[in-house]
N, C-alpha and C positions, 0 to 999 in steps of 0.2 A: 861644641855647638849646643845652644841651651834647647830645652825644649820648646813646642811652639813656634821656632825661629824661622821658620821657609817663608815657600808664598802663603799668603792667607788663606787664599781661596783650597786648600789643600790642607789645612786642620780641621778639625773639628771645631764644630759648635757647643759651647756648654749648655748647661742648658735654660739658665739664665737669658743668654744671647738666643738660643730658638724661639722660647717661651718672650723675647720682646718683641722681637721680629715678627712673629705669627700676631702677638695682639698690635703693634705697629698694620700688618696687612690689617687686621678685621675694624680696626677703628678709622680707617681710610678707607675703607668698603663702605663704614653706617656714615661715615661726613660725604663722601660721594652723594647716596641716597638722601642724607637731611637736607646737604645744598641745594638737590635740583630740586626737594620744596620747595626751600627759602627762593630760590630762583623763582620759582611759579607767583611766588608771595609777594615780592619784591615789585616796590615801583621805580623808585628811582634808577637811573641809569648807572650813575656813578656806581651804586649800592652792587648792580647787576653784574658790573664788570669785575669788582672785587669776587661776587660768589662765583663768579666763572673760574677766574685766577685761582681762588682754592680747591674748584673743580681739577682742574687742569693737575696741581701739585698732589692732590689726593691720589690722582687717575695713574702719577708717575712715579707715589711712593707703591702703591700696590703694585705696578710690575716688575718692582726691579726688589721690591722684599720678597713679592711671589716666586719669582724669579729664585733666590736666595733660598729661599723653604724648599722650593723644588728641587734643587742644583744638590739639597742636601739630604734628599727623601724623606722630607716633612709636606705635610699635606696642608695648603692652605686656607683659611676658612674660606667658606663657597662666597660668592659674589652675589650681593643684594641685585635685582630689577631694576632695569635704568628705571626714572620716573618719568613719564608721557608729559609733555609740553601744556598746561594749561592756560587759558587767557586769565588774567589777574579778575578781572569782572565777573567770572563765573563761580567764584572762591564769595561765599555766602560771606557778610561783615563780620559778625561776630565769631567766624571761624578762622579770618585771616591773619596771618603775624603781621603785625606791621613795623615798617623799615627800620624804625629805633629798634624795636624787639631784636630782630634778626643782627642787625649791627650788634646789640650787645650780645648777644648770644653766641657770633661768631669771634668776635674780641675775646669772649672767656674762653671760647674751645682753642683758641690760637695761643694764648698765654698759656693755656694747661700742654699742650704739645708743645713750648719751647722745653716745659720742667720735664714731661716723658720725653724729650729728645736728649736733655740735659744727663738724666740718668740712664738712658742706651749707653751713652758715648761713655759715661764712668766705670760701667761696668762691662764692657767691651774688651775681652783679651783680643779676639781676632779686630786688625789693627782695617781692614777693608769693613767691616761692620760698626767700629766708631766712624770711620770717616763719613760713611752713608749718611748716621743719626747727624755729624756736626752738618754737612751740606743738607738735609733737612732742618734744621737747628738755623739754618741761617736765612733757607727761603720762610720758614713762621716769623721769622724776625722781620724780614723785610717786608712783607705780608703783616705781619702785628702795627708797623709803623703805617703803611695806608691805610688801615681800618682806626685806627688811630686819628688818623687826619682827617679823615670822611665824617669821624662821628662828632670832630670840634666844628669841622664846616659845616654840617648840616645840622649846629645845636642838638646833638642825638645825646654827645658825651653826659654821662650821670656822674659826676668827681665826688670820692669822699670829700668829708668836712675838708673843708681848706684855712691853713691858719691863718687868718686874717689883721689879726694884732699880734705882732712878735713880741716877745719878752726883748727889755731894753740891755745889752750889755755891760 
């Protein structure tokens, strides 16, 4: 029997896999906290239900990594302050993000967590801690593709240059 080889949950952690896990919890803690600005900020409807949706996934990567840090006597980073419900009206203009803002904003933070999800999972010997990242890896995916959609319907999308005269073959 090689080493490594049991249940997973009964190896060690290296420490590559603690030290992703732990920054997987604390960066799901600060997009928690930045959503329910962006929520406060947020007019559109559509826009709202998307920041809620990454509310929700943030809310279920932190207990179940927290979960995991604890299970293995690591201490998790503490838990930012829910933020208090504001009316969008009361958010001064020139202080407010507005909904293209936040759209792109949370498009870059979801493509940057497929690549952090991408490299969990590659450097993952325990085989229950890659599979987490890929099932994370696949909700930023399906989540990347509606904030995606959201931002061509509501003209928000900014595209690089696009080729527009192809070379003739």
């Amino acid at each position: 029997m090689g080493i490594l080889n049991g249940n997973p949950k009964h190896e060690p952690m290296h420490y590559g896999e603690v030290f992703t896990v732990w920054q997987g919890s604390a960066v799901a803690k600060g997009a928690v906290s930045c959503y329910q600005t962006y929520l406060n900020h947020a007019g559109d409807k559509d826009l709202k239900k998307v920041l809620e949706a990454l509310i929700d996934q943030a809310k279920l990567e932190i207990k179940e990594l927290d979960t995991l840090l604890t299970d293995n006597g690591i201490i998790p980073a503490p838990v930012m302050p829910e933020r208090p419900l504001v009316k969008l009206e009361d958010i001064p203009a020139g202080a407010r993000f507005s909904d293209p803002e936040i759209a792109a904003k949370i498009a870059a933070d979801t493509s940057i967590g497929l690549v952090a999800c991408s490299q969990a999972m590659g450097q993952s010997v325990r085989a229950d801690i890659g599979a987490l990242f890929a099932k994370y890896h696949l909700s930023k995916a399906a989540l990347g593709f509606r904030i995606l959609e959201l931002t061509k319907e509501k003209g928000w999308l900014v595209p690089p240059p696009l080729q527009l005269i192809r070379p003739e073959v």
